[in-house]
TIZA-634888 format. One line per 4 residues: their letters; for each residue x negated, y, z negated of C-alpha. Coordinates in nm, 3 decimals, always signed. Example, Ala and Ser with C-alpha at 12.3 -4.5 7.8 and 13.67 -1.06 7.14 Angstrom:
// TIZA-634888
as	-1.230/-0.450/-0.780; -1.367/-0.106/-0.714
//
This chain:
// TIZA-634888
xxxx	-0.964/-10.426/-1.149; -0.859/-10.805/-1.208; -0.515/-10.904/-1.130; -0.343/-11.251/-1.103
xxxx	-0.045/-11.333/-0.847; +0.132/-11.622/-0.992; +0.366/-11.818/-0.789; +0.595/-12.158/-0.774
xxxx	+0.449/-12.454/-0.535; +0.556/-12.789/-0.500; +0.813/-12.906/-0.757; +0.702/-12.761/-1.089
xxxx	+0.309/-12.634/-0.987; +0.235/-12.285/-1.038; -0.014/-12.113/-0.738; -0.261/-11.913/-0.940
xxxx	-0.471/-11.646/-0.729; -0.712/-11.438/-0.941; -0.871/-11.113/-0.749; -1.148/-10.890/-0.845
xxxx	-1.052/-10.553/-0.680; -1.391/-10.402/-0.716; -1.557/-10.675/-0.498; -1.265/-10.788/-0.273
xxxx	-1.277/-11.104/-0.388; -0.985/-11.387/-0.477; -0.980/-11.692/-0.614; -0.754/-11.960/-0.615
xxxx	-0.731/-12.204/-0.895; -0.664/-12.525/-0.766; -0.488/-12.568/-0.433; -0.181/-12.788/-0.471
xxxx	-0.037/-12.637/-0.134; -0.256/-12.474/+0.071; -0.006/-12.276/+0.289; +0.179/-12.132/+0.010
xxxx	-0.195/-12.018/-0.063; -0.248/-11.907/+0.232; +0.077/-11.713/+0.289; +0.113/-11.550/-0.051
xxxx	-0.254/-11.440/-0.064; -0.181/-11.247/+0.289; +0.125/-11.108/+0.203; -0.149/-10.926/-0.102
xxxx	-0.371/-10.801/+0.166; -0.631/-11.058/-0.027; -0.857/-11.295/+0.120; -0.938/-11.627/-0.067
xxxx	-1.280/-11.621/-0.120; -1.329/-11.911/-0.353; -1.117/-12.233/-0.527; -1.191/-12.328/-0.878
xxxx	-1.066/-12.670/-0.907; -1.004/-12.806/-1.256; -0.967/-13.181/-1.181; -0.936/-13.391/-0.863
xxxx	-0.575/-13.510/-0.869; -0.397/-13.424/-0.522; -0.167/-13.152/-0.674; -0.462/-12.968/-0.784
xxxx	-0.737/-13.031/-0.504; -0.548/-13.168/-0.223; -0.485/-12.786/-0.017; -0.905/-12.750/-0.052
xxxx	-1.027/-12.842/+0.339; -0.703/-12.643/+0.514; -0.733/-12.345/+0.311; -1.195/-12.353/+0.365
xxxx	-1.077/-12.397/+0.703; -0.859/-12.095/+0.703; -1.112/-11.865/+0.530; -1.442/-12.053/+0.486
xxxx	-1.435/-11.974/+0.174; -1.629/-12.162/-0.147; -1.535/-12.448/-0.302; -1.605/-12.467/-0.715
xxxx	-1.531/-12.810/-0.928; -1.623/-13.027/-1.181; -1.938/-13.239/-1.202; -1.813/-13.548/-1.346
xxxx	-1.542/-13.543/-1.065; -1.757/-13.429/-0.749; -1.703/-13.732/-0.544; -1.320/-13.680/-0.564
xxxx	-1.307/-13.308/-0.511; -1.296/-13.239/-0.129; -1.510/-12.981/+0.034; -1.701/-12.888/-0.306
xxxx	-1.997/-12.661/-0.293; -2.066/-12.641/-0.644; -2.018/-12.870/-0.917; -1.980/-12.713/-1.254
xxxx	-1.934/-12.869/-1.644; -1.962/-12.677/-2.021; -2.218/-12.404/-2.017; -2.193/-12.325/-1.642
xxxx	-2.056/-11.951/-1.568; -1.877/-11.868/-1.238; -1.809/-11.555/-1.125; -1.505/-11.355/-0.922
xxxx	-1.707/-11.059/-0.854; -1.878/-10.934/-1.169; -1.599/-11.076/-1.374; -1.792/-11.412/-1.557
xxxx	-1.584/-11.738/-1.601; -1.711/-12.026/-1.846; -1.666/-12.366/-1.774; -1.539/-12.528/-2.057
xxxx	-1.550/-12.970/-2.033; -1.183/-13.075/-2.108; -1.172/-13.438/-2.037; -0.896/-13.646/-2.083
xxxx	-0.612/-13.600/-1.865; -0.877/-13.678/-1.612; -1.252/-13.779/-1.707; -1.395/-13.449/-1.539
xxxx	-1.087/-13.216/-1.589; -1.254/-12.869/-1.690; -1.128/-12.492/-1.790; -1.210/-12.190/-1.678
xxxx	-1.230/-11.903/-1.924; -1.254/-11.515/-1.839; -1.346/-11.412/-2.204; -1.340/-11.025/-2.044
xxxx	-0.973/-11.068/-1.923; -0.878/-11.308/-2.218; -0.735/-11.515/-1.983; -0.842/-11.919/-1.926
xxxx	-0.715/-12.139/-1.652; -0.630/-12.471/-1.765; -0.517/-12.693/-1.532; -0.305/-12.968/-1.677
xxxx	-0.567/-12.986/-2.029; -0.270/-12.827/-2.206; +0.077/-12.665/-2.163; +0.335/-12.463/-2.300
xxxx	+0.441/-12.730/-2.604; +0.304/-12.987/-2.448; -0.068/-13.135/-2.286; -0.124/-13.389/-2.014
xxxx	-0.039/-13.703/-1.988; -0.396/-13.891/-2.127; -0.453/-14.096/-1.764; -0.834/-14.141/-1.772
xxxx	-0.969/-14.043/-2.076; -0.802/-14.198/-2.415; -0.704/-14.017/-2.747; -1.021/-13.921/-2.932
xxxx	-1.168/-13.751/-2.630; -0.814/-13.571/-2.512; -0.824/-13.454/-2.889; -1.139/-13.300/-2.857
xxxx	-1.099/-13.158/-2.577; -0.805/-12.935/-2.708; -0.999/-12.880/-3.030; -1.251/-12.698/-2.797
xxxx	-0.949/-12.489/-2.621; -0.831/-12.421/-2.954; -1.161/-12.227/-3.026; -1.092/-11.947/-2.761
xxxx	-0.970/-11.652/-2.932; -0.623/-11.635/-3.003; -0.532/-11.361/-2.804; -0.661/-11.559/-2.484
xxxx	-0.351/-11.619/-2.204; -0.342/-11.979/-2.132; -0.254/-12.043/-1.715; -0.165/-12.403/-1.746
xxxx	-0.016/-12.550/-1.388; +0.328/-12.647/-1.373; +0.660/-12.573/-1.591; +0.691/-12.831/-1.794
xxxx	+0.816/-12.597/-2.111; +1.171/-12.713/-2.131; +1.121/-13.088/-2.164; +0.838/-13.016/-2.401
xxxx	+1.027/-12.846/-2.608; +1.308/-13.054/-2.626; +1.045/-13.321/-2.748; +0.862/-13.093/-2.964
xxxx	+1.149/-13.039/-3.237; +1.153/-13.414/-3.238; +0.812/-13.427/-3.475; +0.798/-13.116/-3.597
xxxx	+1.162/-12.994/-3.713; +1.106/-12.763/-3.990; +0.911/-12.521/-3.732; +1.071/-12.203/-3.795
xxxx	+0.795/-12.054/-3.513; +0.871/-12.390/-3.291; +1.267/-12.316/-3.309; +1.240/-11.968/-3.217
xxxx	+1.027/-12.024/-2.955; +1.264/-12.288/-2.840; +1.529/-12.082/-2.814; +1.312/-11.836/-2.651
xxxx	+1.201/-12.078/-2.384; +1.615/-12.198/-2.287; +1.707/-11.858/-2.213; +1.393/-11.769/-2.001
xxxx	+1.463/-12.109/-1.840; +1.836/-12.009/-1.796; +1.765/-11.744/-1.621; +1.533/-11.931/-1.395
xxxx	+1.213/-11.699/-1.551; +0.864/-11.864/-1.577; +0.724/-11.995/-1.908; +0.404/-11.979/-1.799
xxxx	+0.194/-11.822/-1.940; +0.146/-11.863/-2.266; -0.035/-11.728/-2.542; -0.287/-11.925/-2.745
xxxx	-0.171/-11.788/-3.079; +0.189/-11.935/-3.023; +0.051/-12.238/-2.932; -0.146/-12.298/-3.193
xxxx	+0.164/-12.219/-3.461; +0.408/-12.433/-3.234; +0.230/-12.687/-2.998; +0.268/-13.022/-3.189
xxxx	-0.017/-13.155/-2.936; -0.287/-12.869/-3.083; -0.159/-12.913/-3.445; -0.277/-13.263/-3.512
xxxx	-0.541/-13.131/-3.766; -0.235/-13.051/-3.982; -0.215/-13.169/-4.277; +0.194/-13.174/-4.321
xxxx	+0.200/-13.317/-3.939; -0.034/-13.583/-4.028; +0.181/-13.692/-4.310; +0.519/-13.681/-4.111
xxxx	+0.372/-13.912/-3.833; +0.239/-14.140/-4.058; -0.165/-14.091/-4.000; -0.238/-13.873/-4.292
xxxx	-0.572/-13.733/-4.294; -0.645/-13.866/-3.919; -0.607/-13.652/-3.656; -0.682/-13.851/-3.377
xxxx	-0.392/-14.107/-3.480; -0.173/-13.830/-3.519; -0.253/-13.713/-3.204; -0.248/-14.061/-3.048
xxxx	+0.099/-14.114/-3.227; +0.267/-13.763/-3.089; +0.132/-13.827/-2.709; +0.256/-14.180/-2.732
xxxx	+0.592/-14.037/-2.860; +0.599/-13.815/-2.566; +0.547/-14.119/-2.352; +0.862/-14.280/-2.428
x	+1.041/-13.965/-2.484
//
């Protein structure tokens, strides 16, 4: 009944388009290229119905007008960003629910990246959309926001259950883990998933996406609460220094 077409946009983006078969209706999550949209949601038979922005930068909302003018469809985003997010409808934050048919998606406040940035989780398809909150091995860049509140934000993703399939927006996976044995080297988890990740990557196969569970064993960016971490970067018993320590890290990497 609910399937996702996943495809590469841009230089690194992934196109997400998330369809409800019993209603006929699609979604696409974020719009970084609205005729790849367009053209890969016809060549389904599916008709976008609705976008689901997660933050306002132009690789994420900058396809919204073309494709509403293709398909008048609806156009979903966050509340703290509204002003920024072109064509919205609806502005959403934590607690709101949106919905692909009968299928319910929370809105989940992930600021940082950006200062509106939000999620979208499907706890019926344990699936969330994530934008660029977090990534395989990695999270975004902290542009807006600063440490502490990037920090909480992935403490909140963290919650979802462990199971849940994380659709984070571009392939990133390589360089992150390349950086990721850096700080955490005695990973046994991390180093197979490494290895994992180059031959995926050598045969030009997606990374994305990924499972919550993994990330929470190997993601140095979600493991900040731990206590061996802590130690190694030198903030022991802080995890927003250790946090602010690893992102700077990847920084400068």
């Amino acid at each position: 009944m609910f399937q996702i077409h996943q495809f590469p946009c841009l230089n690194d983006n992934y196109g997400f388009l998330a369809h409800d078969s019993a209603s006929g209706e699609t979604a696409a999550i974020d719009t970084p290229d609205a005729q790849k949209y367009l053209a890969e949601a016809a060549a389904k038979g599916w008709t976008i119905t609705q976008i689901w922005n997660t933050h306002w930068h132009p690789d994420h909302a900058g396809g919204n007008l073309a494709i509403r003018d293709a398909t008048a469809c609806t156009i979903t985003g966050p509340a703290a960003e509204a002003e920024k997010i072109p064509g919205i409808d609806r502005a959403v934050k934590t607690g709101d629910v949106v919905k692909l048919g009968n299928i319910e998606a929370k809105v989940i406040d992930v600021p940082g990246h950006t200062l509106g940035h939000i999620a979208y989780h499907l706890p019926t398809e344990s699936v969330a959309f994530v934008g660029d909150a977090v990534f395989a091995l990695g999270c975004g860049r902290v542009f807006e926001g600063n440490p502490k509140m990037m920090w909480q934000s992935l403490t909140r993703l963290k919650g979802l259950p462990p199971e849940t399939a994380l659709y984070c927006a571009h392939e990133y996976t390589a360089s992150n883990a390349r950086f990721a044995v850096t700080v955490d080297p005695g990973n046994e988890a991390l180093a197979a998933y490494v290895n994992e990740i180059n031959d995926k990557r050598a045969r030009n196969e997606w990374t994305v996406p990924t499972q919550l569970s993994r990330e929470l064993a190997t993601n140095p960016f979600l493991r900040a609460d731990d206590p061996a971490l802590q130690a190694a970067m030198g903030h022991p018993g802080d995890a927003v220094a250790t946090f602010a320590e690893i992102r700077g890290r990847k920084d400068r990497f």
